[in-house]
C-alpha positions in Angstrom: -22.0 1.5 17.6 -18.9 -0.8 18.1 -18.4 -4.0 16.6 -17.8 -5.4 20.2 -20.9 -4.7 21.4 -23.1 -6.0 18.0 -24.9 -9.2 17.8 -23.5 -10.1 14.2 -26.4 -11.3 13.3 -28.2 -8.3 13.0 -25.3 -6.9 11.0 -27.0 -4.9 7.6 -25.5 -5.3 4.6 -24.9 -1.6 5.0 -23.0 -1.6 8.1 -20.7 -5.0 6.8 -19.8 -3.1 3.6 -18.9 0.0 6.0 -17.2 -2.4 8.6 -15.0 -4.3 6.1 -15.0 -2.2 2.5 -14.8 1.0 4.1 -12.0 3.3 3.2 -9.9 0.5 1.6 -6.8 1.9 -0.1 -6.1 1.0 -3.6 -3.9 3.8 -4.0 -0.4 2.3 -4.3 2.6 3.4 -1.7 6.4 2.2 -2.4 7.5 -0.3 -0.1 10.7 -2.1 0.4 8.9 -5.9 0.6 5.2 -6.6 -0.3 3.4 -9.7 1.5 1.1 -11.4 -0.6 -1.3 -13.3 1.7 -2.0 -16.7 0.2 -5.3 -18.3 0.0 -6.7 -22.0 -1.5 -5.1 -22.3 -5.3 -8.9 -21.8 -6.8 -8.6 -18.3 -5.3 -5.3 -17.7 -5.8 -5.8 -15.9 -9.2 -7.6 -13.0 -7.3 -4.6 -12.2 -5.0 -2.0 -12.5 -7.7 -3.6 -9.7 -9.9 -3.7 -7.2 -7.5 -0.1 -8.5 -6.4 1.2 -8.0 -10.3 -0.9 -5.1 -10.6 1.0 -3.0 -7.4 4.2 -4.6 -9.1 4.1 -3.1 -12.7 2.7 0.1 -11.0 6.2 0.8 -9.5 5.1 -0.4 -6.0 7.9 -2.9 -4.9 11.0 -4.8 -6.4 10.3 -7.8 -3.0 7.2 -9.5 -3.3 6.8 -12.4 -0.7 4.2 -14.8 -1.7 2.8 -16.7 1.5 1.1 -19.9 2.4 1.5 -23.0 3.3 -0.1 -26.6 1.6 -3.5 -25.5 3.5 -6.7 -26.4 2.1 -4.9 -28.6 -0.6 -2.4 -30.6 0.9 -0.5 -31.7 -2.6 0.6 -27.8 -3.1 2.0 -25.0 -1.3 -0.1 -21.7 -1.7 2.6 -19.7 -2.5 4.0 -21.7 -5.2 0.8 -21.3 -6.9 0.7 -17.5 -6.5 4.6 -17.4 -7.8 3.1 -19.4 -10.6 0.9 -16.7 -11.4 2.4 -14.1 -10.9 4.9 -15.1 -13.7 2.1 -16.2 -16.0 1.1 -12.3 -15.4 5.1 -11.0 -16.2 6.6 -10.8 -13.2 10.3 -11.6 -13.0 11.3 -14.7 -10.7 13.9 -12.3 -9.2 11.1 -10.5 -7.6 9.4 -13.1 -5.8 10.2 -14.9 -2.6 8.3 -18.3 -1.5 7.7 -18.2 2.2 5.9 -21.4 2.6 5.1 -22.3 6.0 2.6 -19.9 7.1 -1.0 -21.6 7.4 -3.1 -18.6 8.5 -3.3 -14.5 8.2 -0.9 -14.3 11.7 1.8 -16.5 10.0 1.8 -15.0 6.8 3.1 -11.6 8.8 5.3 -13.3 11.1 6.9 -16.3 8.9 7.1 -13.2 5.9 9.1 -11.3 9.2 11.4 -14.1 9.1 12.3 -14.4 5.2 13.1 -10.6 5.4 15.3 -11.0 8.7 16.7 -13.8 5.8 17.6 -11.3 3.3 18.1 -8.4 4.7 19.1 -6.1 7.9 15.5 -6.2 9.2 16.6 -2.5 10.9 17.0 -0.7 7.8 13.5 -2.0 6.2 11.4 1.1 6.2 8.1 0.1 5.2 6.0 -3.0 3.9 2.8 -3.6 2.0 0.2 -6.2 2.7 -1.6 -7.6 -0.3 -4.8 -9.1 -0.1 -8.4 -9.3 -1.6 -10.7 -6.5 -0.2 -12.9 -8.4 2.0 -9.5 -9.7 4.0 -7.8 -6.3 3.9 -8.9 -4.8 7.4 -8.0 -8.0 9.6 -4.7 -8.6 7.6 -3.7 -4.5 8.1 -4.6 -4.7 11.7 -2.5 -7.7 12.4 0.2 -6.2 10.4 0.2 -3.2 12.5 0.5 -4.9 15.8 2.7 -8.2 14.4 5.3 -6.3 12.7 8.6 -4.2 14.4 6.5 -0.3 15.0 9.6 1.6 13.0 8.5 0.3 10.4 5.2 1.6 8.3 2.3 -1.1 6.9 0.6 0.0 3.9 -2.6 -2.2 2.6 -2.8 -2.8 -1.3 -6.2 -4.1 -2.8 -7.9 -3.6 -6.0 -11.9 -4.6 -6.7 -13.4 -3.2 -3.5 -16.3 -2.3 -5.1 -17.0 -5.2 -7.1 -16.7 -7.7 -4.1 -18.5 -5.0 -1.9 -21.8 -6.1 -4.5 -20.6 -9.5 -4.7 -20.5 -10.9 -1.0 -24.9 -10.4 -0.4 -25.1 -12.8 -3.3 -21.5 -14.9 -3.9 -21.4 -18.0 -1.6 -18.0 -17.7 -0.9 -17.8 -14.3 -0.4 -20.6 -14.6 1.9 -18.7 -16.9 4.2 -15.6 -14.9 4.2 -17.3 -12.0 5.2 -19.2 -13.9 7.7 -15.7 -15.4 9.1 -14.0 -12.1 8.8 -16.6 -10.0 11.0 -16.8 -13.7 13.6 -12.0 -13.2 13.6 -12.7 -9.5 14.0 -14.9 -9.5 17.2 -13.2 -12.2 18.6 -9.5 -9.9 18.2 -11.5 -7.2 19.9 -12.6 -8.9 22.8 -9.1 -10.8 23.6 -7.6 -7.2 23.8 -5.7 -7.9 20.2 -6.6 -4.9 18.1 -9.0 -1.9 19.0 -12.8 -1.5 18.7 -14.5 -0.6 15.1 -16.8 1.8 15.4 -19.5 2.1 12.8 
C-alpha cells in the first residue's frame, strides 16, 4: 500500500507508527553542521535535548538553531533553543542563530544560507538534521531534495519510542502526526518526494 493512494482516515495506529516512527535513526553520524529545526518555545525543550545530546556525543562542533518569531511573535525560535541549549552546557561558540525560517522548507534552505555565510559551501561534506521523531521523515526528505546532492543528510532523534506510545493519546502529538501524514501526501502527489510504501 502507498501512502498516495490511502484515505488517511483509515490510517491504523499501526500503519502511522510504521509510516512515521519506522526505522528512525538515533544512532549518531559526525557531521560538519547540524540543523536544529525549531518549533513554538513550549516545545522547544524537546528539540534541544536531543540537539545537546548529538552534541556531547561527539556529533558536531556547528549546530544551527532555526526558526523564526512563528507561533509567538515576541521571540524568535531559535533564540529560545540557543537558550537552551546553553542551560544544557553547550558552548555559545557552537551555536549559530538562523532566524528567519518560518517552516520545515526554510529551516533547510535559510540554514543553506548561514553555511554559504561561514564557510566554502563546496567543501561541506555532510549535515545532520535534528528534530523530534514524529517530524523526522518529512524534515529528512526535504533535506534530501533541498540541499546541494554532494553533500550527505543524516537524521538525529532520540525518544522514538516514547512518542510512538504517546501520539494515540497526547493531543498535540496527535495533531502533529495528523499534519505530518496530511504534508506528506500532499509532497507525494505534487511530485516533491517519492511514494511510502507501507
Amino acid at each position: 500500500m502507498y501512502l498516495s493512494q490511502t484515505d488517511l482516515s483509515e490510517l491504523t495506529p499501526a500503519q502511522t507508527d510504521g509510516i512515521l516512527f519506522g526505522g528512525l535513526n538515533e544512532r549518531v553520524e559526525k557531521a560538519d553542521f547540524a540543523l536544529v529545526c525549531g518549533t513554538a518555545p513550549e516545545y522547544a525543550r524537546i528539540r534541544a535535548e536531543i540537539a545537546a545530546a548529538y552534541y556531547k556525543k561527539g556529533g558536531t562542533e556547528n549546530l544551527i538553531v532555526s526558526g523564526a518569531a512563528v507561533s509567538d511573535k515576541s521571540v524568535k525560535e531559535c533564540t529560545v533553543l540557543r537558550e537552551m541549549l546553553l542551560n544544557y552546557g553547550v558552548p555559545q561558540t557552537a551555536i549559530t542563530e538562523e532566524s528567519n525560517a518560518f517552516d520545515t522548507i526554510q529551516n533547510i534552505t535559510c540554514t543553506l544560507t548561514e553555511i554559504c555565510k561561514r564557510t566554502d559551501v563546496m567543501k561541506v561534506e555532510s549535515i545532520t538534521v535534528i528534530t523530534e521523531p514524529f517530524h523526522m521523515k518529512r524534515a529528512l526528505l526535504l533535506a534530501k531534495i533541498l540541499l546541494p546532492s554532494f553533500i550527505k543528510v543524516y537524521g538525529f532523534t532520540q525518544g522514538a519510542a516514547i512518542q510512538r506510545g504517546q501520539w494515540k493519546t497526547d493531543e498535540r502529538l496527535k495533531n502533529c502526526v495528523k499534519t505530518e501524514l496530511k504534508i506528506l501526501k500532499d509532497l507525494i502527489i505534487k511530485g516533491r518526494v517519492s511514494d511510502i510504501q507501507f
